[in-house]
N, C-alpha and C positions, 0 to 999 in steps of 0.2 A: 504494500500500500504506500502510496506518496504524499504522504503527511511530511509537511514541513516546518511547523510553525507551531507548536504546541503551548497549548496555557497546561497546566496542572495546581491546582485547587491541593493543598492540602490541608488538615488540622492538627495530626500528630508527625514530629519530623522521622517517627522511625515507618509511619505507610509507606515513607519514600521510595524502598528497595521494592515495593509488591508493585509500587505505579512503575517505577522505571521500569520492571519485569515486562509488564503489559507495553508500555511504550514504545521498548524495544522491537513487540511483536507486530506495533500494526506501524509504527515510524521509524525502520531501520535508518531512514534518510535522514533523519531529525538534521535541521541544522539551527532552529533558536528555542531554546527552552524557559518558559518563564514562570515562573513557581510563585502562587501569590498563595503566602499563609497566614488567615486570621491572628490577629496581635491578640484576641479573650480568648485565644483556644488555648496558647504557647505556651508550657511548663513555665511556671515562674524558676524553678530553676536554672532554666536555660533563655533567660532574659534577654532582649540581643542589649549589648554593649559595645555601639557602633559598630555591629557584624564580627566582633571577634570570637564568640566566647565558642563552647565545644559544639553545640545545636546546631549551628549555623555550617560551621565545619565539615559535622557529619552528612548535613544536605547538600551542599554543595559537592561532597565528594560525591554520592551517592547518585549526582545527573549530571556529571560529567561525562555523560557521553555525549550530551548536544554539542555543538562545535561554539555555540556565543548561551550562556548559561546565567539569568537576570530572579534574583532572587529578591521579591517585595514579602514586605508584612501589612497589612492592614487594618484599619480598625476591627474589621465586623465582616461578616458574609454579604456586603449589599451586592445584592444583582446588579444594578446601575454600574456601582465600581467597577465590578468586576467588569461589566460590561465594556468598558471607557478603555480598560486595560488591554481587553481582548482587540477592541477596535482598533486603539493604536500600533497594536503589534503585527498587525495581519493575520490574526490566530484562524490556524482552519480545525484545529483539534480543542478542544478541551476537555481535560482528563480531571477526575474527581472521584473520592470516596464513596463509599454505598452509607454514610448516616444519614441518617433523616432530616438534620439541619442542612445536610448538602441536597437535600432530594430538594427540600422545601427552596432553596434558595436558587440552585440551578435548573429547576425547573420555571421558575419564573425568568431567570436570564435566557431561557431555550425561548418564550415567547418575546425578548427583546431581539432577539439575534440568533439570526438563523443558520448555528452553527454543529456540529456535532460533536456528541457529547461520548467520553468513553468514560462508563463505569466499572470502578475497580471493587470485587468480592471480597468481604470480610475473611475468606480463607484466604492460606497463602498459594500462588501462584506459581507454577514451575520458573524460576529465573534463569531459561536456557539460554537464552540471549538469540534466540530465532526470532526471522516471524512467522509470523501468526497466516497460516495457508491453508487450516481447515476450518469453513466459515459457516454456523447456519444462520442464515436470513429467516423472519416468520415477514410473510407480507397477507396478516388478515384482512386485505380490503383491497379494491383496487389502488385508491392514492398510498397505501403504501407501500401494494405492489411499484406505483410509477416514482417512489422513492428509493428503495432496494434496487430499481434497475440502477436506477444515478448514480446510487451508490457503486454497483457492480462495473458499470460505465467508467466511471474516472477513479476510483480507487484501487482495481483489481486487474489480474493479466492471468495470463495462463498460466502462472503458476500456481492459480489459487483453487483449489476445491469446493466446491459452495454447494449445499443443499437448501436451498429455498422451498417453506412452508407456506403452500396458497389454498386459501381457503375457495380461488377463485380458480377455476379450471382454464390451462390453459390451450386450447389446441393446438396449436403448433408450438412446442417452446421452443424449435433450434429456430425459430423466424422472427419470435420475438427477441430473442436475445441475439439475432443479426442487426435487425431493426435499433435495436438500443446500445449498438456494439460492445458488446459486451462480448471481452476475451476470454475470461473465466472457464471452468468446467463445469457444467451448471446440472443439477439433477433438481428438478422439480415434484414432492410429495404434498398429496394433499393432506390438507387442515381443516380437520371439520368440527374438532370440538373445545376450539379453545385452545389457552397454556395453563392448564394447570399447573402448581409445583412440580406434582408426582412426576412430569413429562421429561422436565432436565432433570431427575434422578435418575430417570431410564433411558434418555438419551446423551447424556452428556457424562458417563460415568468412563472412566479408564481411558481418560482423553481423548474423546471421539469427536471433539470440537477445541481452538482453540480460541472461538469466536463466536458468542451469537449479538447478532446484528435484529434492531428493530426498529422500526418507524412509528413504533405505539406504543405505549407500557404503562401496564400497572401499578399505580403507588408502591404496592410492596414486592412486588418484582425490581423495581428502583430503587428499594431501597436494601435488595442483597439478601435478603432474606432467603433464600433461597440458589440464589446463585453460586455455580463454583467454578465459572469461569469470565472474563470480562466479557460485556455486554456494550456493546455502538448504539448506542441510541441515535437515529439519523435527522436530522430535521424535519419538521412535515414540510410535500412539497404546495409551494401557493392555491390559495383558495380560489375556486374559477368563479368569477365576477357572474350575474346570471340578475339581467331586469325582467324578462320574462321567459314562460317554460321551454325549455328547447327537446323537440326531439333525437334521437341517438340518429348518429350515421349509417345508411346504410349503399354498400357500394362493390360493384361486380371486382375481378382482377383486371389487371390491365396486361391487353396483347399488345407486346412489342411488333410493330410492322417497320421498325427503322428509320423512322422520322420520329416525330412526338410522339410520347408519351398519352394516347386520349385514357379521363379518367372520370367516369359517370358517380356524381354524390348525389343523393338522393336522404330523405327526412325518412326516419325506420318508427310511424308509430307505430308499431306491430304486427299488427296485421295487414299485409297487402303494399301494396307503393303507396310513400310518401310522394309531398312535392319534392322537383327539384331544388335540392337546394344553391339558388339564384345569386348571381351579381354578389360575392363574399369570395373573400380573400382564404384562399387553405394552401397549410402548411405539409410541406411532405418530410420525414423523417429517415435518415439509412446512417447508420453507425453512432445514434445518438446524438447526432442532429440534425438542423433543418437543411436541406441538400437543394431545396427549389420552391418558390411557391407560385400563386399563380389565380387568377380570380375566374370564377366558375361564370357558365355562359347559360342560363337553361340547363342547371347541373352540370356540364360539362365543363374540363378544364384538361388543356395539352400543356405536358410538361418535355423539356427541352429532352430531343431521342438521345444525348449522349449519358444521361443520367444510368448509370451501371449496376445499382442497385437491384436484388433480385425480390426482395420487401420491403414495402413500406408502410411508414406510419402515418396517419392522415389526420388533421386537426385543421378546425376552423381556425384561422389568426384571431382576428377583430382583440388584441393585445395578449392573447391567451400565448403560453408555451414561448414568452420571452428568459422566465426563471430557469425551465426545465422543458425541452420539448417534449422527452420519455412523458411526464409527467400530463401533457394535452393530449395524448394520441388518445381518439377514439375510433379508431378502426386500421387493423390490416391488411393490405391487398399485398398479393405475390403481382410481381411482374416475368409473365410468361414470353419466352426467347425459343426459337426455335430451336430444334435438340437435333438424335441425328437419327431416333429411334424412331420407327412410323408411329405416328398421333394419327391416334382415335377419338374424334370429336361426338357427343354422344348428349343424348336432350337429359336435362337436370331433371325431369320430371317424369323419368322411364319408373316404372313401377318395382317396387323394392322383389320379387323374384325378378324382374328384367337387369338390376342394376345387381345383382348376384353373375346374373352370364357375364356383364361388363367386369365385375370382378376376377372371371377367370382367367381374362387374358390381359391381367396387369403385367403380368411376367415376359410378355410380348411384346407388350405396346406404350407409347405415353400416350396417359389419357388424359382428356381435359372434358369437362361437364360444362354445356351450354344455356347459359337462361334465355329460352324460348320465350318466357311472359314477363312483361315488364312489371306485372300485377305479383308477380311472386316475388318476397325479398330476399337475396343473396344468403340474408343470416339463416331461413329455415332450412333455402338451399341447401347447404354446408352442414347443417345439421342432419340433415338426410344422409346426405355423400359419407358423414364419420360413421352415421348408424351403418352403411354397406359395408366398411370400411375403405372406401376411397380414397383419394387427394380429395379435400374439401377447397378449389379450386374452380372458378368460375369466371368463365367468361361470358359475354354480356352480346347476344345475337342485335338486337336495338343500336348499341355502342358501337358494334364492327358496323355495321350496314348503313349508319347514321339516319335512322330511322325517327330518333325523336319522341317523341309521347305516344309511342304505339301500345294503348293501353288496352284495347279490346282484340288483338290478333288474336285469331281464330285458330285452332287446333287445328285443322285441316289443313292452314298452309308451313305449321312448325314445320316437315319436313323438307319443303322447299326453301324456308328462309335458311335451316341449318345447310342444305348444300349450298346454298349462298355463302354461307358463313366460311365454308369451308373452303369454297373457289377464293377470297378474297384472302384466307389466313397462307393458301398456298401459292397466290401473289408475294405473302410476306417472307418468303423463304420456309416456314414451317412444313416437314415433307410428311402432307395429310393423304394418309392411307384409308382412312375410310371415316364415312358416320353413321351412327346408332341412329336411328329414328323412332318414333311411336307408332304403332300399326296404324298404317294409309299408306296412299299411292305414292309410291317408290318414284322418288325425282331423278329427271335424267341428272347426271356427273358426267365429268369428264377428267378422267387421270385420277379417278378416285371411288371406292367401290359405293353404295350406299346398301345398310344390312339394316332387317330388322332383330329384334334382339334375337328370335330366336336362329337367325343364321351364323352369329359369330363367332360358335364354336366350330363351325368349319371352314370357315374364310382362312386364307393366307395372307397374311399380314407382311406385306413388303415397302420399305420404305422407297417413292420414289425417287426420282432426281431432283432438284430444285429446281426449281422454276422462277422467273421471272414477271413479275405483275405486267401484262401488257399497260404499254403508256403511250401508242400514236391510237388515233383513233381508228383504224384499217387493222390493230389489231387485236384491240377491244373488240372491235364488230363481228372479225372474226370468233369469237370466243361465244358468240351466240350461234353457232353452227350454221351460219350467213353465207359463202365465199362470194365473194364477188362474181359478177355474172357480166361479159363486155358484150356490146353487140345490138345493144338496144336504143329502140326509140319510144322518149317517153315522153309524155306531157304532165302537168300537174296543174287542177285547176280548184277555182274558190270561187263557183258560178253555178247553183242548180241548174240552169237552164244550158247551158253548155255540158253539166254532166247527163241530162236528160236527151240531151239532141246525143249525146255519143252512144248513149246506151240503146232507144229505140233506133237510131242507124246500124249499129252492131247487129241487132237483133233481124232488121228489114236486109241485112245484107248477108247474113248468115246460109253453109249451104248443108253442113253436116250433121254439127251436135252444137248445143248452147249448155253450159253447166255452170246454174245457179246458185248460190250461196246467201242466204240473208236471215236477219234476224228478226224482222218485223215483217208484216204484210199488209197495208191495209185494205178493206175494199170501195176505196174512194176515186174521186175522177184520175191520178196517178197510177193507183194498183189497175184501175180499168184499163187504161191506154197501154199497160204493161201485160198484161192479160189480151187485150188485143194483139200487139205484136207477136206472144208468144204462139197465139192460135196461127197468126198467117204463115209464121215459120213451120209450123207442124206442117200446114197444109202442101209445103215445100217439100217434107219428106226428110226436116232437121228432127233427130235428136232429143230430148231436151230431158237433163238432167239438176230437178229442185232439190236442194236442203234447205230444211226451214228450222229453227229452232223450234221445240214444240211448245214452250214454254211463254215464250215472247211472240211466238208466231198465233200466240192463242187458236192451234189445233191439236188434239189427240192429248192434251192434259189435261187432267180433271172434268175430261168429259166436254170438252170446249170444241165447237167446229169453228174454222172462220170459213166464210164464205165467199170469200176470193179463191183460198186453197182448195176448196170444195170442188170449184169448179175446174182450176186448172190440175187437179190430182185427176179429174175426171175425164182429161181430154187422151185422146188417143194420141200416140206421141213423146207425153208428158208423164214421166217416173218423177213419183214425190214420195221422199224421206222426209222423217223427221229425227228433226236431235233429241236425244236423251228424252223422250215423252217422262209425265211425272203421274200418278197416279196412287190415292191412297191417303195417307195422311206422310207430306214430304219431310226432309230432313234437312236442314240448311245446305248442303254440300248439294239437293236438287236442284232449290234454290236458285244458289250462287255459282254452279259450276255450269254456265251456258255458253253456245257457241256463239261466238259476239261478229265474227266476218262476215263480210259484205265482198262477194266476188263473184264476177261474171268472166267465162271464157267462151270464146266463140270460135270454136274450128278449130281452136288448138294456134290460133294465130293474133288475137287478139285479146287483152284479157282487159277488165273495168275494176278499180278497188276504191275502197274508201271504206268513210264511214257513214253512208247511204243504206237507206232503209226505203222498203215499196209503200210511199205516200206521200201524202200531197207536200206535207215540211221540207222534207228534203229535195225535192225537186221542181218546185212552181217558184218561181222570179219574183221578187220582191213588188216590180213593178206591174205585175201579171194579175195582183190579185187586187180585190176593191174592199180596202178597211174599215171598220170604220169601229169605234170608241164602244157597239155594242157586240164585234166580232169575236169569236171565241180564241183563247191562244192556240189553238192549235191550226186555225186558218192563216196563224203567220206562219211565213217560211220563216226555216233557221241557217244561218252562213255553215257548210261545211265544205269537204275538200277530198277529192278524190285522186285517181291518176290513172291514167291511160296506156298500154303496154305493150310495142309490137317489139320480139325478137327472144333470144333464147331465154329469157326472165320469165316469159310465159308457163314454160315448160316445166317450172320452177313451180308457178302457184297452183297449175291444175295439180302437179302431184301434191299438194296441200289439200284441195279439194278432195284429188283419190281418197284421199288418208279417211279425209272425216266423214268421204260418202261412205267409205264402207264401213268404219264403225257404227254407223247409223244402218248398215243393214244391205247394204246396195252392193250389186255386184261389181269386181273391179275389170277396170277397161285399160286399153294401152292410150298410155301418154307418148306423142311426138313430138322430139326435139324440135323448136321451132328455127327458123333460120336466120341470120342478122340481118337488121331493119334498121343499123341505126350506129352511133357510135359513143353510147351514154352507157356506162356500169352502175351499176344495183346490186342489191342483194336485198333479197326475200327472208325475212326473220316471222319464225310461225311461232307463236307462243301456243302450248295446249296449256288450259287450267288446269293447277296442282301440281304440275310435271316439270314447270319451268318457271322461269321469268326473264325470258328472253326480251321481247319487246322493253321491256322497264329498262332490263341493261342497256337494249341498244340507246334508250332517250339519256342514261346516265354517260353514254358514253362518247354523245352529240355535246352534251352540258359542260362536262368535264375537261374534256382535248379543245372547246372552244377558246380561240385568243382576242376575238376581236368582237362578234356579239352574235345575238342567238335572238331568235324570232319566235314564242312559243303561239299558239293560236288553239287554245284549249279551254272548254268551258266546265269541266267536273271537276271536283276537288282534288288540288293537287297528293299527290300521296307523298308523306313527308320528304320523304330519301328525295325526290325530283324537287322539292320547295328546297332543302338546303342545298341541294348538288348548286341550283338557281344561284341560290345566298354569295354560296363559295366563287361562282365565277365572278359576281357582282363584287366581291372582294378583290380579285385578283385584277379588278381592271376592264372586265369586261361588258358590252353596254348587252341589257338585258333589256328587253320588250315586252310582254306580255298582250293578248288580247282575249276578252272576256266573254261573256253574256251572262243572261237572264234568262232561267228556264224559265218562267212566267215573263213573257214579252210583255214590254212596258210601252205605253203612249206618253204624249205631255201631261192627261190626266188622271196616270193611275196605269194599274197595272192590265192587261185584257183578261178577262174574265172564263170560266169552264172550270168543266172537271178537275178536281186534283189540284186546282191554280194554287192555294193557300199550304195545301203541301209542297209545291215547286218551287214556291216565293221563300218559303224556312229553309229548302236546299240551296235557293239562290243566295243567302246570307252565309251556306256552310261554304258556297264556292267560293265566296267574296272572302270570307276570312283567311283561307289558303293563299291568297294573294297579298293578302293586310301586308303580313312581313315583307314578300317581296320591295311594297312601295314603302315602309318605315325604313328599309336601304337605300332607297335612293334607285328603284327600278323602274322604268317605265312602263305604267299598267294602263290599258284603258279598255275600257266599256265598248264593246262592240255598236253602232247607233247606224240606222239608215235614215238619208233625211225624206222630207215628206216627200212621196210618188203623185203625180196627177191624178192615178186610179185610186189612191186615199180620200177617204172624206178631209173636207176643207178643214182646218185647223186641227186635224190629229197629230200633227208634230211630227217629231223623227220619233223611230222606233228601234228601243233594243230589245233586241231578239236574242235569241237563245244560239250558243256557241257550240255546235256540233261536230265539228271541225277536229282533229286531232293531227294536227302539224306541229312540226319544227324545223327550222333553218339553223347553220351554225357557220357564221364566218363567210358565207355567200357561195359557198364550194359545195355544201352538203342538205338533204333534207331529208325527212322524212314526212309517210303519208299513208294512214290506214284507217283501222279499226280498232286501234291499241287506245285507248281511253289512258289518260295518265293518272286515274285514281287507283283506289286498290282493289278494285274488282276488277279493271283490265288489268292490273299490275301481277294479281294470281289466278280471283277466282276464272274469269273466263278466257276461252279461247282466244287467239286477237292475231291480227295479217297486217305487217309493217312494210314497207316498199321502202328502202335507205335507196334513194339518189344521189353518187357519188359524181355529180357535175356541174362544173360550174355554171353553162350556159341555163341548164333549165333551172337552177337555185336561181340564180338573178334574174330569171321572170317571177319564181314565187316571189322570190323578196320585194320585186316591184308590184306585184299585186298586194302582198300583205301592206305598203307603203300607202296603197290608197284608201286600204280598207281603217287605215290606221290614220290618215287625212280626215275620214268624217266621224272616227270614232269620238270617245270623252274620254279626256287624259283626268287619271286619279290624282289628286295634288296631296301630298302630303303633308302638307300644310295649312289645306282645308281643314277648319275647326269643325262642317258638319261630316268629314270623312272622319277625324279623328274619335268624334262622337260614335258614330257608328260602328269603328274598327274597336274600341273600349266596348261595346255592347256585344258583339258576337265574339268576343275572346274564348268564351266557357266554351265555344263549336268547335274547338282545338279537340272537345273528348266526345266529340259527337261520334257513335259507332261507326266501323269502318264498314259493316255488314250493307250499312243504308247509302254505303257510296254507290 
């Protein structure tokens, strides 16, 4: 121990040799010794006479081992004094008798000064002149555990033996005592009933200790009564300041990916997630101090990637853990590095026989356990994993994926987010061999297996090569099983009526087969004129192959006919499937897992996509229709965007089509290579629900690789991952755009009225919120508005319409253009057909049509006081369920 500065208190001058005995053992370094001894204790015999006489003598020989040796007498035991003495001298020790008048005295000077104290035992003491290397610590509580570490921390090294008595269970103790750096040899036993006397009779007998050390003590424990070895009594460590109640911390581990440090804090009342804990300063801890800190964003906080620490301690600052950090920490996270063994990522919430099979191939594998729900907290986590006996180890699927307050994610898509989880960790160099899932549908991987529990007893567990995170955007795109495709000629348009003239031309020009795809049908003046066309084709001697969702298509679900489909199921000619029909009493995953594409192929030579549905919205002309203030919303058209396709890209989407016509029952046909039409590259990215999340990656991977700015034109709530991917470009310099709508179409005086309006108008404020943050950045958002048409009634105003549309532009080189909705039902639950145009000449027509459409739109100011009003009102729609996107 490295005491250097020692007071020692005594009253009779012959204690001297039992304190020096002790002194020796815990300050071989001594280098000032100051001996302060009451003047009404001292033998009148031994009266001092100007320091000559034999008393004085025999003390001063007897601490001559310090190197400068200051020997005072004083009136009286005052604490104060003694205090002024210790101050002046730099005292870090002070040593003192076990009587009563010294308890009573030096315990009042321990609450002046916060110093430690070594008590000497009424028995005598072995004077070997060692030190003192067998240590027990009791730390019955937690601050006195977080004083015993300090202790352990700067007074002790490896050569010291220490058993620490904690009445508080530790779980990891070689982490905490990394975390606290502490060198010592440390053995942790639990304390659960106390220190009795009886305890140091039977533990402290035939010198099994040369030390016990405490941060608490009993009067008559202090006062020797029982002791028969010196005792440290350590200072308490500072009282944490508290004006109102705080919840504990609670918080995932953190994955090393080789840049920062990201680190998710969250408020642990108990059960279930806290808030984030926002906008506060927190401190991280590794070897006993503070090593970084950093102020939380929306709970989040990146700490700088070179920080080498493998645990850490985590404490809120706001002045706290200036005295002692050991002392603030209220929680530890491991920081996970890649290894070289194959990792096995596996959901936190596998069922305890599921997380037994995970137990058997610890011997094989590093495993690391994933929190899937952000509703579950890290600590019950952890408390599961020790009951398996796991790593108690967790990483934070939300945190890797930057998902944000994904508080309602659905069991059905954990197994897709976790191979997500797992594509990104094996970006980070971690060489992931597989993931454990919950029983559901097995997500495609790629270079990594995915097992349910009960397969992993016979899986081969090989670690692969490392890998590299794709960082150009060409091979990001690649990563969604896209390749590029050359040879094409493509259009891309933002015109119902130019998508409606392509489509019935297609159709009118058609000589073989026509293969249908859509999600909706309705049987109005559009679904007719489309129903017309298909008949004349029949009469031709074309083909014609429907898929209809059965769900959306309101046929053959719960008993529902529509009577568009009725008819053309009925024409001779014309084969109708349906997707996934539902019947019975459904299950969310009916629900929620629908085919959401829109595709038309014609002969195998021309193909139609978007996100186009058979009815009047999507394809009658703004100016086409006569409005008027009592028309229903759904008589308004709404702006969406499609794309036009001649050359080998074709070949591409019908076998997309094959795929889902024959899951739906249909027999399969040969698909022909089409021939090049053109000199534009694409790639065709299919997303199936539950299986993937292609299209999401491809729009993250538009957002991310963009340098110069981005065009979005989406009207569903954004799904968080694409709102901050947004954020972060807008950080980095990038000009971001946005353009919106209103699923309840608005006039000058109100909203237009029908069915379901007052339900569209509550989604219309969820969609608005998903935007708030963009424009409190500094993004450019505006309200899609058409101004007043001649076919309008007179003073109806401009009109915003509802944003159907699912585009993006990125930097004027690149687009996209489909069915992929950017919430989170296109993001998992349904099917969805993205077209990436990798050209610059047709991007710089979207971008010039999005430029006009963004001429008569309404820019959101964020400085408008009744936007501000508004964006403060729907804040709570951040936890509006994702099931209702």
């Amino acid at each position: 121990m490295n005491y250097r500065r020692v007071l020692l208190v005594l009253e009779q001058a012959h204690d001297a040799s039992r304190a020096m005995a002790a002194i020796r053992g815990v300050a071989p370094h001594m280098e000032v010794l100051v001996v302060v001894v009451p003047f009404s204790s001292w033998p009148l015999a031994e009266a001092p006479d100007d320091g000559e006489n034999a008393g004085f003598a025999t003390l001063v020989d007897q601490t001559a081992a310090a190197q400068d040796v200051d020997v005072r007498l004083v009136p009286d035991l005052n604490p104060a004094g003694i205090g002024e003495i210790a101050a002046a001298s730099g005292i870090d020790l002070l040593v003192a008798g076990s009587s009563l008048r010294l308890v009573a005295a030096l315990t009042e000077l321990r609450k002046r000064l916060p110093i430690e104290v070594l008590w000497i035992p009424r028995t005598q003491v072995q004077a070997e002149g060692r030190p003192f290397t067998r240590l027990v610590c009791v730390a019955p509580n937690r601050r006195a555990a977080a004083s015993v570490a300090a202790f352990l921390r700067d007074r002790c090294d490896s050569s010291h033996e220490v058993t620490v008595l904690s009445s508080t269970a530790l779980p990891d103790p070689a982490a905490a005592l990394d975390v606290a750096g502490i060198r010592a040899r440390v053995r942790v036993a639990a304390l659960t009933d106390g220190l009795p006397p009886e305890w140091f009779d039977e533990n402290l007998r035939d010198n099994a200790a040369d030390l016990v050390v405490l941060a608490r003590m009993p009067a008559g424990l202090l006062a020797g009564a029982f002791l028969s070895v010196p005792c440290l009594l350590l200072p308490p460590p500072p009282a944490k300041e508290r004006t109102t109640p705080e919840w504990s911390i609670d918080a995932p581990d953190i994955v090393a990916d080789g840049n920062a440090l990201r680190v998710r804090l969250d408020h642990a009342p108990g059960l279930g997630r806290g808030a984030p804990i926002s906008d506060q300063e927190v401190a991280f801890v590794a070897d006993g101090r503070v090593v970084a800190r950093a102020t939380t964003r929306n709970g989040e906080a990146d700490l700088p990637g070179q920080c080498a620490a493998d645990v850490l301690g985590v404490f809120r600052a706001d002045g706290r853990g200036e005295a002692d950090p050991i002392a603030a920490i209220e929680q530890m996270v491991s920081v996970v590095r890649p290894g070289s063994a194959p990792l096995v990522l596996f959901d936190a919430e596998l069922a305890s026989r599921e997380m037994d099979l995970v137990r058997g191939i610890a011997s094989r594998c590093d495993l690391l356990a994933v929190r899937m729900r952000a509703t579950r907290s890290c600590r019950s986590l952890r408390e599961r994993l020790r009951a398996a006996g796991l790593a108690p180890r967790i990483a934070d699927a939300s945190l890797i994926l930057d998902e944000g307050e994904a508080l309602d994610v659905p069991d059905a898509v954990h197994a897709v987010r976790l191979a997500r989880v797992a594509a990104r960790m094996r970006g980070m160099g971690f060489p992931v061999a597989a993931i454990v899932h919950r029983p559901a549908a097995k997500p495609d991987t790629v270079g990594f297996a995915a097992l349910r529990p009960h397969e992993i007893a016979a899986h081969r567990f090989v670690a692969p090569a490392p890998v590299k995170a794709p960082a150009s955007l060409e091979a990001r795109l690649e990563a969604t099983a896209a390749p590029s495709i050359a040879g094409n000629r493509i259009e891309v348009e933002l015109d119902n009526v130019k998508a409606r003239d392509w489509l019935l031309s297609a159709m009118a020009a058609s000589r073989e087969r026509i293969h249908i795809q859509v999600y909706m049908a309705a049987d109005d003046d559009i679904g007719r004129r489309i129903e017309s066309a298909i008949a004349q084709a029949t009469t031709r001697g074309v083909q014609v192959r429907l898929l209809v969702d059965s769900l959306h298509g309101r046929h053959g679900s719960f008993g529902a006919r529509n009577p568009l489909l009725e008819r053309l199921g009925g024409m001779r000619g014309v084969e109708l499937r349906l997707s996934r029909p539902v019947n019975g009493l459904p299950s969310v995953e009916d629900l929620k897992r629908r085919d959401h594409r829109k595709l038309v192929v014609v002969d195998g030579a021309l193909a139609l996509l978007g996100g186009r549905n058979f009815s009047h919205e999507y394809y009658s002309g703004f100016s086409e229709v006569a409005l008027t203030p009592l028309s229903m919303w759904r008589e308004v058209p709404w702006l969406d965007a499609g794309a036009r396709v001649e050359g080998p890209a074709v070949a591409e989407l019908e076998r997309g089509f094959l795929e889902a016509w024959t899951d739906a029952g249909g027999k399969p046909f040969e698909v022909a290579e089409a021939l090049p039409a053109g000199n534009v590259a694409a790639r065709v990215v299919v997303h199936r629900g539950l299986r993937d999340a292609r299209t999401l990656e491809a729009y993250l991977a538009l957002i991310d690789t963009a340098k110069s700015h981005l065009h979005v034109v989406n009207g569903f709530p954004l799904i968080l991952e694409l709102q901050h991917a947004l954020l972060r470009a807008a950080r980095r310099g990038v000009r971001v755009r946005v353009l919106f709508g209103h699923l309840t179409p608005t006039h000058a005086q109100g909203p237009f009225g029908g069915p379901w309006a007052a339900a569209r108008t509550a989604a219309t404020a969820f969609v608005h919120s998903r935007v708030d943050a963009l424009v409190a950045a500094g993004c450019e958002a505006r309200q899609f508005s058409v101004p007043q048409q001649t076919s309008w009634a007179e003073g109806l105003g401009p009109v915003r319409s509802h944003v159907h549309a699912k585009l993006m532009t990125a930097d004027g080189r690149v687009c996209a253009v489909g069915s992929a909705n950017m919430d989170f039902t296109g993001g998992y639950w349904e099917s969805e057909l993205l077209l990436v145009v990798e050209d610059e000449g047709v991007t710089a027509d979207v971008d010039a049509r999005i430029e006009e459409l963004i001429a008569d739109a309404v820019r959101v100011d964020k400085d408008d006081p009744q936007w501000r009003q508004l964006a403060r009102s729907r804040e709570w729609l951040r936890h509006w369920p994702s099931l209702l996107s």
